[in-house]
Every structure is written in C-alpha cells, then in structure tokens.
N, C-alpha and C positions, 0 to 999 in steps of 0.2 A: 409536552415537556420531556426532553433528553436527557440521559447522563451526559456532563460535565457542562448541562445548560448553564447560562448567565441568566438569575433571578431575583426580582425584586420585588416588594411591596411596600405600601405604602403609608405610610404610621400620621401621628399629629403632634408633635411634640408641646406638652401644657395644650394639648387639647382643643389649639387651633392651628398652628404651623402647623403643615404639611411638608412631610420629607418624604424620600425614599430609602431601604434599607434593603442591603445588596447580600447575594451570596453567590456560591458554587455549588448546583443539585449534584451531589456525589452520586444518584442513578439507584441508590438503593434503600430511599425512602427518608436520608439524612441530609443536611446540607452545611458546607463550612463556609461560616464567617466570623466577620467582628462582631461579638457580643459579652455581655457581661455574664449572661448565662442565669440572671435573675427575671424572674417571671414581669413581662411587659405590667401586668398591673399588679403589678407590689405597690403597696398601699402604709407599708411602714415607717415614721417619718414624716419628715416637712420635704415639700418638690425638691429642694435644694440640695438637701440629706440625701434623696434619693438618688436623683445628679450624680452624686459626688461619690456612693456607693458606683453605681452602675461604670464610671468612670475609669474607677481605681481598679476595676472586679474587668474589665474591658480586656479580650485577647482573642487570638479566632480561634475559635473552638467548633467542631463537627458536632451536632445535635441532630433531633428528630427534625422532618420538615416543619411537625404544628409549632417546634419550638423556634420558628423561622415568621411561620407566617401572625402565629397566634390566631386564628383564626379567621384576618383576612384575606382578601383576596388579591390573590399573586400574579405573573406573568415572566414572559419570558423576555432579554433584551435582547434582542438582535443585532447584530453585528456585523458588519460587509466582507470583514476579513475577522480568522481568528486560527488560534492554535489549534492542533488536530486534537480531540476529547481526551484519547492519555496522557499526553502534555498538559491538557490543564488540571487533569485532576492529581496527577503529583504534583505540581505545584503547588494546588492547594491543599496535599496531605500534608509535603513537606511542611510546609506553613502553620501548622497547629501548633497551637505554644504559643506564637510569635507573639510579643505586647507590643509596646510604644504608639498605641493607638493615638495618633494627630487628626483633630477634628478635617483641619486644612491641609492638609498634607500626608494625611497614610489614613482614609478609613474605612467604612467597609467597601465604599463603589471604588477607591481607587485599589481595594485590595483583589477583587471582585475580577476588575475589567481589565488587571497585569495579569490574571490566570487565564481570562480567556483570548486575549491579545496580545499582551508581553508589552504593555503600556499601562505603566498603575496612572487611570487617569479620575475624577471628578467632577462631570457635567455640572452637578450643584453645582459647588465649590467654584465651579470656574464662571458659569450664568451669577451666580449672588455677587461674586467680585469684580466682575460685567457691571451689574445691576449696583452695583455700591460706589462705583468708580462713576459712575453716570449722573445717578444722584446726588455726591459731594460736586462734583463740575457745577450744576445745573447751582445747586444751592449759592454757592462760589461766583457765579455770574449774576444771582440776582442779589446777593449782599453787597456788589462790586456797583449793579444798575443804582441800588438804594442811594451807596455812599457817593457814586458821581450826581447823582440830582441834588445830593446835599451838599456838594463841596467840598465834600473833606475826603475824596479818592486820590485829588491831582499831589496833594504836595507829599501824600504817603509813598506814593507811587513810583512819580515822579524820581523818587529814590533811589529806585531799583531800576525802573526801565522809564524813559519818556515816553517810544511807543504805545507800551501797554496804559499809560498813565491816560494818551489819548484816547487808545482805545474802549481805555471804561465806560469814557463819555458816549458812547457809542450802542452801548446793548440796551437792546430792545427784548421785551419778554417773549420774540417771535424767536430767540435765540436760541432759546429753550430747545427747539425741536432740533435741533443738532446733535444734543446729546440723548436723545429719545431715539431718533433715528442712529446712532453712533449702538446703543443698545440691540436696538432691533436686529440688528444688520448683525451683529456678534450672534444673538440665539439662532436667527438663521445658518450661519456658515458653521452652529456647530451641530444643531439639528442634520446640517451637510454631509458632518464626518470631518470637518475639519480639522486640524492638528490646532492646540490653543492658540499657539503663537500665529499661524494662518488665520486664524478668525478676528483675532486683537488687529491686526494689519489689515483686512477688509474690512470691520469697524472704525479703525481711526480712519484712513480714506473716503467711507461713507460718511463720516460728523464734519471732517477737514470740508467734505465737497457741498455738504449739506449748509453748513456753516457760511462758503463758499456765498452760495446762491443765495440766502436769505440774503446775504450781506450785500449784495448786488443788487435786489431789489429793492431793497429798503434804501441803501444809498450807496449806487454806483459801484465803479472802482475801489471808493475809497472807501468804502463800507464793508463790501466783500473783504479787502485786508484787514479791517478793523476785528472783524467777524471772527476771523481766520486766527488771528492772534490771539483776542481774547479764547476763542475754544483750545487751541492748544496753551495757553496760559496756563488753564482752569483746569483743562484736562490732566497737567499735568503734577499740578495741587494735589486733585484728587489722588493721582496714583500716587505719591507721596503718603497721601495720609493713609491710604489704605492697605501700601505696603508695611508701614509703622503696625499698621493692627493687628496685621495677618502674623507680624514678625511674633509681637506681644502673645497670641492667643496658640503660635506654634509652640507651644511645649508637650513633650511625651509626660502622659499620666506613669508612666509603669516603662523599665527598660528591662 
C-alpha cells in the first residue's frame, strides 16, 4: 500500500449485506473519506436511529487508518489508468468538509474513484442497478406469461400496442435467460473497465441477441420477434421504474 492508493474494505450492513467502503491512504497512517466519524459498532439506539445518526453526521473527513478499517481487512484497488499521487491527494485534501453524501450518486467509492481517476464513479451502484433493472424485466415477463395464459393480457394490452399484446402470448419461462444473460454481460464489461454507458450498450445487445435466439428456437422467425419485443418492452418497464426510485432515494442528507 502507497500514498495516495485507492482503498477499500469490506463491511455488512445489518449484519448480512455485504458492501464495500472506500477511501484515499493519505501515505501517513490516515485516510480520507465519507464517514460519519461514529464508531462502526455504536450500539446506542434502535438500527434505524442509528441509520439516521450516522447519515446526518456523514461528510469526508481524514482519520486514522483503524478508523477506516476498524479492524478489517483491507486492500488496495487498482486501476489501469489514474492521476499522478499529488493530484490525487489534493483532491482529496481539498474535499474535507464536503457533505451532501447521496447513497446513489456521490458516496464514498464515487468520492474515492474521482480522486484517483477524475471519474467519481460506483461499481456497486451501478452492478445493483444492473442487477435491479434485470430482475423487475424478468418479473414483468413472467406476470405478462401468467396473465396471457389467463386471458386477460390481450384486451389490456391490446390498448397500447397489438404487437406486444401478441407477444405476450408468446413467453416462455426460457425467456428468463435473456435477462440473466443481459446481467451478466453488464458485470463483465465493467469488471472490463468499461465506461457505464459502454457496458449498458454491450448488455442490452447481449439480452436483445440472447432473446433473439431463444425466440428462434422455441418458434421460428416469428418467435424470435416475439422474444425480441417482449425483452425490450419489459426492459424498458424496468428502467422506468428503477429510474423513479433512484430519483426518490437521491436526496442529499446535509448540504
């Protein structure tokens, strides 16, 4: 471990989620990031209370390493490209103070990973809303499979689009792997080093072609279209609702 490394370890939030929690080794035994600056196991209060302290108390602040790691164990992230070490550690001096900690949108890894690359970015944040965008799809196509077996998809549907209405009739629970594969294919290209937006764009063409193919086997030409519609329907659902939530849950605790 260097001065002005990128550092992380590894927490559980309620004691079964698993996060990571980021910072900047200033090189002389301290490190600055997002934190509340309250001892990881405070114990005073209900989880909630404690939450909602830790939230409001939330700014980046320079501390000891232990007050970084708390005693576990840490590592370094590597990086293909990044800023020369004194550029990023004024960055990150400058930065003490700063509040407006956003869960989704400013926290400590995209605080983290704009001082060691000049990109505040969020592998979580951006794999969970991969991974959320994937699973409302998939759920979407099989509430859509239910309601055409039962009859009452066509005249709803029908509404809005005829295609998609026949399309309903169409999904198969094999469908599913469209959006698994549309997943996959996202954590790969960012594990890559891909830029978000590059990886969203090699997962929808991987679910689109994924989709493609089952739809082909299962039934033809006309199935593959079938296929191909419902996942960009569905797909498109999902980002819908998931931009709604992300919008909802972006508010700054502290400006």
């Amino acid at each position: 471990m260097a001065r002005a490394d990128h550092i992380r370890v590894r927490f559980c939030w309620k004691g079964f989620i698993p996060y990571w929690h980021h910072g900047i080794d200033m090189g002389d035994g301290t490190v600055v990031h997002f934190t509340s600056g309250l001892p990881l196991n405070a114990t005073s209060g209900t989880s909630a209370v404690r939450d909602q302290e830790r939230l409001a108390e939330m700014k980046i602040r320079r501390t000891t390493i232990e007050e970084f790691h708390w005693g576990y164990k840490f590592e370094v992230v590597k990086h293909a490209n990044s800023l020369d070490a004194d550029s990023v550690i004024v960055r990150a001096t400058e930065s003490i103070g700063d509040q407006a900690y956003i869960l989704s949108q400013n926290n400590c890894e995209h605080f983290a990973s704009w001082c060691k690359v000049g990109t505040a970015r969020s592998w979580q944040v951006e794999g969970m809303e991969s991974l959320a965008q994937s699973a409302v799809s998939a759920t979407t196509k099989s509430v859509l499979a239910v309601a055409a077996k039962k009859q009452i998809t066509s005249a709803a549907l029908t509404m809005i689009s005829r295609p998609i209405a026949t399309a309903a009739t169409a999904i198969r629970p094999i469908f599913l792997l469209a959006d698994v594969a549309e997943y996959c294919s996202y954590v790969t290209a960012q594990k890559m080093g891909y830029s978000d937006d590059h990886a969203k764009n090699v997962s929808r063409w991987t679910g689109r072609s994924t989709a493609a193919a089952i739809g082909m086997v299962t039934g033809g030409p006309a199935g593959a279209a079938a296929a191909v519609t419902v996942h960009e329907v569905t797909g498109r659902i999902a980002e819908s609702i998931c931009g709604t939530v992300k919008k909802q849950i972006a508010t700054p605790v502290a400006s």
